[in-house]
N, C-alpha and C positions, 0 to 999 in steps of 0.2 A: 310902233313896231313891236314891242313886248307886249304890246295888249292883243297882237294877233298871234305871237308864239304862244301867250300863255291860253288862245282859245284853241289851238292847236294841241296843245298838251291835255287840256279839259278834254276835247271832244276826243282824242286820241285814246287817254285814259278809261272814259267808259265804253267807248267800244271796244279795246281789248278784252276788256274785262267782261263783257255781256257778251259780242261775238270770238276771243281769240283772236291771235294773231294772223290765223290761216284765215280767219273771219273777216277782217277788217281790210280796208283797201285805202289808198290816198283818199278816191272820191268820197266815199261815207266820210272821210273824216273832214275834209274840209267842206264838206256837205255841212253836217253837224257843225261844224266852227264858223259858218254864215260867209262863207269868201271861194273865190274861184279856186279850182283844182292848180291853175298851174302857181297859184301864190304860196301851194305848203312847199315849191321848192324854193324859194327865197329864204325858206328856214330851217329849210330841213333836205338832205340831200337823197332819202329814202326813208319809208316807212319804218326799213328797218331801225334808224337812227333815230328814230322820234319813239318806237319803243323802247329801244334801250334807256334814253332817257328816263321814261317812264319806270322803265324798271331798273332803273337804277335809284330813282328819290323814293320808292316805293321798297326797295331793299335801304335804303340807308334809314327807314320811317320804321322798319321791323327792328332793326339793329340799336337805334338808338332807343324803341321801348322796350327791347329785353334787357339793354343796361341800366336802363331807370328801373326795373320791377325787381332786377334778380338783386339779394342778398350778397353782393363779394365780403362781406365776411365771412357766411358760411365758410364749410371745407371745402378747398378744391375740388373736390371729385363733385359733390354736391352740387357747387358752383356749376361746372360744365355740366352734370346731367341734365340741369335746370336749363342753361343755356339752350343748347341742342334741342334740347324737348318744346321750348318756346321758339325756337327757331322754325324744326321743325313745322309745329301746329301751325306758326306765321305763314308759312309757305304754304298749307293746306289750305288756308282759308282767306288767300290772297290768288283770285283768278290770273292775274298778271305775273305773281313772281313764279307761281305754280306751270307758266308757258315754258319756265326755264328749262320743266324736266321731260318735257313735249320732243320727241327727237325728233319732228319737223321743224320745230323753231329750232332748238339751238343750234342744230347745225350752220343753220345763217345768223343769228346770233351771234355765238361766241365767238368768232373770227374778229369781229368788231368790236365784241366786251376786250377783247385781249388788247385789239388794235386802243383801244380808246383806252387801258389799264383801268379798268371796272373798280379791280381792289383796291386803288389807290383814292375808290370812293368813300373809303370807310373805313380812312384812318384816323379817325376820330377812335375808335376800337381800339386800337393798337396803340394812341397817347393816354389811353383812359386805362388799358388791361395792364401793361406795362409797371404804371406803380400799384399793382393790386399784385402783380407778379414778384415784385421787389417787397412787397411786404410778406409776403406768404414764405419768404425764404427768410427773411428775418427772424420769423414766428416760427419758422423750423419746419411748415408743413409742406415745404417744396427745395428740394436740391437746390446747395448752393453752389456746388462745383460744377453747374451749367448758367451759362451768363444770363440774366433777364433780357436778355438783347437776342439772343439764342432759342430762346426759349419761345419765346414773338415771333421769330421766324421760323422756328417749326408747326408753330401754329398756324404761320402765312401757307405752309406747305398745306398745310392739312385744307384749309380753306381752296387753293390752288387744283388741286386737285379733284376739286368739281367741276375744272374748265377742259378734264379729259375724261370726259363719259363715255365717249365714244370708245375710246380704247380699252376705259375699264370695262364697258357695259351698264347702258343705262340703267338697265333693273336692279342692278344693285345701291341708287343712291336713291334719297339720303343717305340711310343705313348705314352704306362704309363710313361715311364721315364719322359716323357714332361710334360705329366701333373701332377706329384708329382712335377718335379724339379719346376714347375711354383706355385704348391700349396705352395710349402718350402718356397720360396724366399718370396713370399706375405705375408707368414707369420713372415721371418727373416728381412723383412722391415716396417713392422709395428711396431708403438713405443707401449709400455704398459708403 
């Protein structure tokens, strides 16, 4: 039974990524996965559900090598340019995460990412940024009269906040995330 989910997720994963999501259909995919059309519902309850997956371990796969490459000693601000910028580029040259910013996917999408709590896939981030945030306030290069608990969750905001495109207006993201995440920071390292 996992050896047909996981040929379900192979063949799903490169045809997103070769055709897009508007691309792809059940049939090509369980085409490509060697089994009848009607066995991808035993695993999957819609196409869309079986890319989210997809891009979901393919956002946790970006997320956990910008935390292996970036320096968190550097300085804060450093720290986040770097971040972002690798985040970023990740998302450029990831066919799949890059459907995120597609404003005929996400709007079937992100209904689901929300329904399914996406973010709560990469809290692994937020156990690991956490004591990098508690020591940068020790070291004095980040406010200590806002809690590191606080501080993680304005960060969740910042992140959250690319689950309303629509409202903001897609053409402005990335972008806005950079420049809030850069407005926050200037602000969470300045002393009062």
């Amino acid at each position: 039974m996992t050896d047909k989910r996981a040929e379900l997720l192979k063949s799903g994963k490169e045809l997103f990524s070769k055709n897009g999501f508007k691309g792809t259909n059940v049939a090509k995919i369980t085409k490509g996965a060697g089994m009848a059309t009607g066995t991808f519902y035993n695993y999957y309850d819609s196409k869309d559900k079986l890319f989210l997956d997809i891009f979901l371990e393919e956002n946790i796969k970006l997320k956990k090598s910008i935390l292996e490459t970036v320096d968190l000693d550097k300085e804060p601000m450093v720290v986040l340019e770097e971040m972002i910028t690798k985040n970023i580029n990740g998302i450029k040259s990831n066919s799949i995460l890059r459907e995120w910013y597609n404003k005929d996917v996400y709007n079937r999408i992100e209904k689901l990412y929300r329904q399914e709590k996406g973010t709560a896939h990469i809290d692994f981030v937020f156990d690991c940024f956490i004591d990098v945030i508690k020591q940068w306030q020790d070291d004095g290069k980040m406010r200590k009269d806002i809690d590191a608990q606080m501080i993680m969750a304005i960060f969740s905001a910042i992140i959250n906040i690319d689950t309303h495109k629509e409202e903001i207006g897609i053409q402005y993201f990335p972008q806005l995330q950079e420049y809030i995440g850069t407005f926050v920071m200037k602000g969470l390292m300045d002393t009062y």
